[in-house]
N, C-alpha and C positions, 0 to 999 in steps of 0.2 A: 444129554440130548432129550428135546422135551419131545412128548408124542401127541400129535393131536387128538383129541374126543372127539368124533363124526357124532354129528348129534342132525337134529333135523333140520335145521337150517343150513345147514353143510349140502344134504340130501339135495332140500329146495334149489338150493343156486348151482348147484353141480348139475341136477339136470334139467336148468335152463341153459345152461352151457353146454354142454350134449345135446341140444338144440338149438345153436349159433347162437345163440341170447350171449350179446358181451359188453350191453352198459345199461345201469341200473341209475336211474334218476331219484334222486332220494333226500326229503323231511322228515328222517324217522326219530322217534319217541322212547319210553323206556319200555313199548311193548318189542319194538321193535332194536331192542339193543344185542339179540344173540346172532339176529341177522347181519347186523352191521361187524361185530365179529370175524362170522365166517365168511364175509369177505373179503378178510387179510387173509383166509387163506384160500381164496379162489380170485385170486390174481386177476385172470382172464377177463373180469367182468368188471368193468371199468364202472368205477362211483360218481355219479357229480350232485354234488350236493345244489338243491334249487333252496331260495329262501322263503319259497313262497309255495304251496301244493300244486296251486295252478302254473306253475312254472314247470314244473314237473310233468305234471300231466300233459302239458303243451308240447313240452321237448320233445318227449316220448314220440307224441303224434307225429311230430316233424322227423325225427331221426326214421321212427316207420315210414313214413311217405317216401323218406328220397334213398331210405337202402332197401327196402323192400321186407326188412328181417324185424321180427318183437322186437320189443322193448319192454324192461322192466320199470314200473316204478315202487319206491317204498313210501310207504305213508303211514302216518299215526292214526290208526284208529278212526272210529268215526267221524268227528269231524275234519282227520285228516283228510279224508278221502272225500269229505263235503266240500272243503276249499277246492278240492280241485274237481268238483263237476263237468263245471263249464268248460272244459276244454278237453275233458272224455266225452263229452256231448258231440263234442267238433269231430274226434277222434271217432267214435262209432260211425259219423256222417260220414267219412273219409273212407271208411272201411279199413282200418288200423290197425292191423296186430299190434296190440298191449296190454301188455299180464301184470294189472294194479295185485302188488303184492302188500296186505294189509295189516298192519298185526293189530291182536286183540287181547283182550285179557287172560290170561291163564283158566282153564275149563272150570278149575276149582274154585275159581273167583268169580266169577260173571252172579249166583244169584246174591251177591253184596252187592248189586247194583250201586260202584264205585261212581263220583260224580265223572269218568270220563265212557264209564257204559253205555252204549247205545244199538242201537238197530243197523249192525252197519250192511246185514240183507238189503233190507228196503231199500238204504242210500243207492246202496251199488247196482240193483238191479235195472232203473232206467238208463241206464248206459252201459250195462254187460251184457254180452250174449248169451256167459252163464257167470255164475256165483259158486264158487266152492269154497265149504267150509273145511277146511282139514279136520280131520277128526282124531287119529291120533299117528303114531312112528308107523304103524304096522300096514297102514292104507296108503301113506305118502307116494309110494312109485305108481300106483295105479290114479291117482287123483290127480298128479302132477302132469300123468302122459295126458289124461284127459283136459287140463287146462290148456297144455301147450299144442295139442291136436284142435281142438279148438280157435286159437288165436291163430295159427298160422293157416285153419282154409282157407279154401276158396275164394270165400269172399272177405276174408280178414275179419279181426273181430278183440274185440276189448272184453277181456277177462277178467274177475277178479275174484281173486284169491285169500281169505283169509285167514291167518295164522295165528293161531293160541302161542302163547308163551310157552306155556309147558310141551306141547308136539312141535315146539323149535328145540326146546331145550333137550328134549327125549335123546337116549343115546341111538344110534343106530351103527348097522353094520357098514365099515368102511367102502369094500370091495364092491360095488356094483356097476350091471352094466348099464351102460346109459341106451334109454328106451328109445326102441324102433321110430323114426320120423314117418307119418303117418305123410301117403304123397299129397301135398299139396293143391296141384294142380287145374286151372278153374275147368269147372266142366264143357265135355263139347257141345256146339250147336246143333242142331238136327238139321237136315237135309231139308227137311217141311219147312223150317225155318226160312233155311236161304232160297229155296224154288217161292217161299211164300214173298220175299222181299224182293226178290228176282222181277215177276211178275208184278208187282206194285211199281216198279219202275220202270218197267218196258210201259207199262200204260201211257206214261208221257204227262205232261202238264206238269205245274211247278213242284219241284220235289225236293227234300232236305233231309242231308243226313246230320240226326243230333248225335253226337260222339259222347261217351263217358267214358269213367275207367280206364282200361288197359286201349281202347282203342284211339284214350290220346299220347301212346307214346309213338316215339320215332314212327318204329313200322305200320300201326295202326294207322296212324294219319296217311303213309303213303300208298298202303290197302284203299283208306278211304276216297282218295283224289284221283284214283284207278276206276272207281266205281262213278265217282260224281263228273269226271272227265267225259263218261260214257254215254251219259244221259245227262249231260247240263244239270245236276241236283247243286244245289248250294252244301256248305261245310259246316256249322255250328258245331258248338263246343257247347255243355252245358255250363249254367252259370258262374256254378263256382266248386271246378273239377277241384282234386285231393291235390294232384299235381299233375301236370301240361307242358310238355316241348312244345317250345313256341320259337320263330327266327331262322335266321343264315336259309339253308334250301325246304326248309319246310313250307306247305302247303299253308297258305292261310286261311283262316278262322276268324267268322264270323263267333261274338260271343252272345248265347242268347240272355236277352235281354233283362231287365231287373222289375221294370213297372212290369202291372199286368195289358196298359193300352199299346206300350213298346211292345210287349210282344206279339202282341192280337195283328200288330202290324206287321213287325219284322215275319213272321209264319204267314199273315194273310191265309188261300186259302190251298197252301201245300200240303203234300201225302209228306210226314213225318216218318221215317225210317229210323226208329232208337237203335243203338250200336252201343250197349254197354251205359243207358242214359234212362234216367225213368222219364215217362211222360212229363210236359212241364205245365208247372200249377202257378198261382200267382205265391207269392211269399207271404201275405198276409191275407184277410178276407176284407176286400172291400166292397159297400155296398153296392148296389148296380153294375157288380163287373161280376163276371163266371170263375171259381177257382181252377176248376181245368179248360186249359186254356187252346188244348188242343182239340175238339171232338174227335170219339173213340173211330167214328167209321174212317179219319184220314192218318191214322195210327199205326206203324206195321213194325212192330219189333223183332229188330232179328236178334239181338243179343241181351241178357242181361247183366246184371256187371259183376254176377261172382260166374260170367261164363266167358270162354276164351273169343274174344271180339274182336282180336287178330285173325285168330285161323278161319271166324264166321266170314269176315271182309276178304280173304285172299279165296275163298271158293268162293264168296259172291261174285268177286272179278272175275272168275275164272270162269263160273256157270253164265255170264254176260257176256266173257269174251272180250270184256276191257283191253284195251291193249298197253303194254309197258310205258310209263310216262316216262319223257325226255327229262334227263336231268335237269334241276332246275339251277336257274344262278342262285346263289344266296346276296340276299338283300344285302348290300354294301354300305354300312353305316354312314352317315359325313364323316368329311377326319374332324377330330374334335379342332376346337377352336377358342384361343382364349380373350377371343373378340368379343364382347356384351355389353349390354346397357348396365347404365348403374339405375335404371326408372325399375318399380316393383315388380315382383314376381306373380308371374302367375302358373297353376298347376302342370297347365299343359308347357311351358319353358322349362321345368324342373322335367317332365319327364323326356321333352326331347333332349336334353343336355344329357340327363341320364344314358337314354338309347345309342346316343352318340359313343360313349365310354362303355359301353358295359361289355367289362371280360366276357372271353370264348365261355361259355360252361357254368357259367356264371346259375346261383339260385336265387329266385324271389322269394319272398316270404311276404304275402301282400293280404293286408287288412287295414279297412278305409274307404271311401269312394273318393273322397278328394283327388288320391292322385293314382287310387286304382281303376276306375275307370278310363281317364287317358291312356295309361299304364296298358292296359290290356287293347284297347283300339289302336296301337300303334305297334305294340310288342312283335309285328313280323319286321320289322324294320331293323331291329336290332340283330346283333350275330347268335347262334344257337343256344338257349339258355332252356329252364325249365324254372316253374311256374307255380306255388302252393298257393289256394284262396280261403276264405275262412267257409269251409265247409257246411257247418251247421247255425251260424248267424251268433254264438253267444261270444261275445268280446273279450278281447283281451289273448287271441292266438298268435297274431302276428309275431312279437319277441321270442316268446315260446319257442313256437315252432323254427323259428329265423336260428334260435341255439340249437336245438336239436337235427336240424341241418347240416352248421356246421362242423357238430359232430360223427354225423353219418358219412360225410365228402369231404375229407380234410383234404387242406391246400385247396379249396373251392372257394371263391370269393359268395359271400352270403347278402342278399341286397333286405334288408327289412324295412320294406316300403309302410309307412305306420301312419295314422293318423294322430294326433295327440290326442281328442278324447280317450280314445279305445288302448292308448299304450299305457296310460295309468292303472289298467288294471293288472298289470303284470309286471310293471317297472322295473321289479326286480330282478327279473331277467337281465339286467345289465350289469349286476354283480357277478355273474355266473358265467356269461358272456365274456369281461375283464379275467377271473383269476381263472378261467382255462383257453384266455387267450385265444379266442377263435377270432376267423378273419370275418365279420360281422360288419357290416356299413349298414347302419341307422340312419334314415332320412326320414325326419320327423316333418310333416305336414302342419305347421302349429298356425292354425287357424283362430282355436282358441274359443272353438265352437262346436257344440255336437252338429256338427255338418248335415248327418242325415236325417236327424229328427225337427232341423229345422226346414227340409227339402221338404218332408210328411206334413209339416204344418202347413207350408203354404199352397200342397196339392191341395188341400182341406179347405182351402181358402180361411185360414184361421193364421192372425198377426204373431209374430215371430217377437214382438214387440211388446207384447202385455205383459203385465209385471211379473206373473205366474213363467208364461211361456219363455218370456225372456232371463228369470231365473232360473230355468231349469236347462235352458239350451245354450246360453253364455260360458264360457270359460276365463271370461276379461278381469274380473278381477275377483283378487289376484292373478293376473299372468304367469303362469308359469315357466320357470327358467330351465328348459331343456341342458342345456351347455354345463348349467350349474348340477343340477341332479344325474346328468354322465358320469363328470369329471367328480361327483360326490361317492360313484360306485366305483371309480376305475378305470371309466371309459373316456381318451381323448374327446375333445368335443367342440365344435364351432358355429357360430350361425351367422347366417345369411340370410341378407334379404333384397340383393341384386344379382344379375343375369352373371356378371362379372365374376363375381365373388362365389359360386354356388358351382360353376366351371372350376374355380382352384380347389374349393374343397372336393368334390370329387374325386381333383386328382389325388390330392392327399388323402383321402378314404378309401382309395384304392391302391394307393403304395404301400399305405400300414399293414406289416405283418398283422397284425390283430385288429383290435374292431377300435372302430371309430362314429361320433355320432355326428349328423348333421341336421341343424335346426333350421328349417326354411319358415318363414314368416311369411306369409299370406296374408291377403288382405281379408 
């Protein structure tokens, strides 16, 4: 009978598991080979190998969003942890619990400045809230409560953690207790708060609650529709919440807007009450337009988003005297229909077909304007679902997060609304998707164009067309064969490019136990 060596990487994963941490997204390396080890023998915390770092990283983000609980990932080293920036970028915007766990060269090797040596402080620091180095067996329980204390506040938060070879390797003592969960809880509002928010809305004149955070789930929205019932305020949602119940009896939502003149409009000149929502800025700087797009004096926050924006909204109702809203009916889909034109598709057909079908419970995972913007103006129509948007703007989350969804909600049908530019940067997500079998539906938008940088060129009044412009915003040729590069990973796969046809695949992307892709061709 053999006996195991609890050594330090035993330590690490054993008390991320003493901390519900139970699936670990993983590209690791030969720093990171004692880790992968010890988790044949910590069962509990389930491995998926990504092919790719930003696939990792993305998962992560998604599995956080829709179970609420860390996630680990493993990565090689500095550049490991480089590949997957871009979607700890996403991931911090989100507010994410994620404990990037890093390995690194063994303490006694680092000044041979080996060619895979690096600075992986600096990397990791623009997208962590902290950086811990381990240092050796002896500090391990006290560094480790401090990582996972950490990622799991308030306000969630992306951690990362680096690990030496040799304080993996270290032997350590079997028997320990697994450390105190430090309470979570988001902080309460103040009473100032809500008399101050109170008072800005008994004044009267046009008024709007922007919703973030926790005040777009379930209860939050119906806190909200309690309050904005009372005083005619409008409902906005910010642009592109982490994740949003959206459909069947819910309240709907206005989504604020994306240009900076759309929104100058859609606000006009309302008192803004934020509910877990920062003030809203334009997303870029453009000239002759203002980046804050709200002035400060029509600005009244009652909540911030690492604060409870629930309990702020049910004592706003309540210091208002809102009265209990009547249940509402839930929007009643069409019955689907496999009536259709075979003349070309356009976004907005794909997405009412969509809304037509889409399962009770159903997740989004939506990155793209093509067909997220219809997508989102129409999404009360559909039956109850919830909602993930690409957070922080760097590309390539949609797939990601679309698997680590269906990791987090199993038995949940997973929709990954994608454009084709932005799904190239992760593709590989569809390896990963195939051999752990999640029920994944990919509807790829293949336009075949950076959509949105050709939209910025023509705000600009500048041609879509010049041989520059139009090399860099084309996807034409070569065209890309969605269907082929699926079914190259694993993934069943079909395309369509009629109203007809786009109806059956649905249906059969939605009877497949597991994922399935579909290639819509636009014009």
């Amino acid at each position: 009978m053999t006996t195991t060596r609890w050594n330090g990487a035993h330590r690490l994963l054993r008390a991320a598991r003493a901390r519900g941490i139970d699936i670990c997204f993983a590209n690791p390396g030969t720093t990171e080979l004692t880790l992968v080890a010890a988790l044949d023998d910590v069962p509990s915390i389930r491995p998926v190998l990504g092919l790719f770092e930003g696939v990792c990283t993305g998962a992560a983000d998604g599995y956080a969003r829709v179970s609420g609980k860390p996630a680990l990932t493993l990565l090689h080293l500095g550049p490991g942890l480089a590949n997957g920036l871009a979607n700890l970028h996403n991931a911090r915007r989100a507010r994410s619990p994620v404990v990037n766990i890093v390995g690194d060269h063994a303490t006694w090797h680092l000044p041979f400045d080996a060619p895979l040596t690096s600075d992986i402080d600096s990397f990791a620091k623009p997208v962590s809230k902290a950086v811990i180095y381990l240092r050796d067996a002896a500090s391990l329980p006290a560094q480790l409560q401090e990582a996972f204390d950490i990622a799991s506040g308030p306000n969630g938060a992306v951690v990362t953690v680096i690990a030496p070879t040799d304080v993996m390797d270290a032997e350590v003592a079997e028997a320990t207790s697994p450390s105190p969960t430090r309470p979570s809880g988001k902080g309460a509002v103040s009473d100032v708060a809500v008399d101050a928010a109170a008072a800005a809305l008994s004044r009267g004149g046009p008024l709007i609650l922007l919703l973030g955070a926790d005040a777009l789930t379930e209860r939050g929205q119906r806190a909200a529709a309690r309050v904005a019932g009372a005083v005619s305020a409008r409902l906005l949602m910010e642009s592109y919440p982490a994740i949003v119940s959206l459909g069947g009896d819910l309240p709907r939502l206005e989504r604020l807007a994306y240009f900076p003149q759309d929104v100058l409009k859609q606000v006009g000149e309302a008192t803004v009450v934020l509910v877990g929502a920062k003030a809203p800025v334009s997303y870029f700087g453009y000239e002759g337009q203002p980046s804050a797009l709200v002035q400060s004096d029509r600005i009244i926050e009652l909540s911030r988003p690492d604060e409870d924006s629930v309990a702020a909204l049910e004592a706003l109702a309540a210091r208002m005297e809102a009265p209990a809203l009547a249940a509402e009916t839930a929007a009643t889909p069409a019955v689907p229909s496999d009536a259709g034109g075979a003349g070309p598709l356009s976004p907005v057909d794909v997405v009412d077909d969509l809304i037509d079908r889409l399962p009770e419970g159903a997740i989004i995972s939506l990155e793209g304007s093509t067909l997220g913007g219809p997508f989102l103006q129409r999404a009360y129509r559909a039956r109850k679902h919830r909602v993930m948007t690409n957070t922080g703007g760097a590309i390539g989350q949609g797939l990601p997060c679309a698997t680590g969804a269906a990791l987090a909600a199993p038995g949940v049908r997973v929709v990954s609304l994608q454009s084709d530019g932005s799904a190239q940067y992760t593709v590989q997500s569809l390896w990963t998707i195939a051999r752990e079998k999640l029920p994944v539906t990919v509807i790829i938008a293949a336009n075949h164009r950076y959509g949105i940088l050709q939209t910025e060129l023509k705000r600009a009044d500048a041609s879509i067309d010049g041989d520059v412009t139009g090399r860099l915003t084309r996807l034409d040729n070569p065209r890309v064969d969605w269907t082929a590069l699926a079914q190259g990973y694993g993934v069943p796969a079909t395309r369509v490019a009629s109203r007809r046809d786009l109806q059956l695949a649905l249906k059969q992307g939605f009877d497949e136990v597991g994922p399935f892709l579909i290639q819509v061709d636009l014009p």
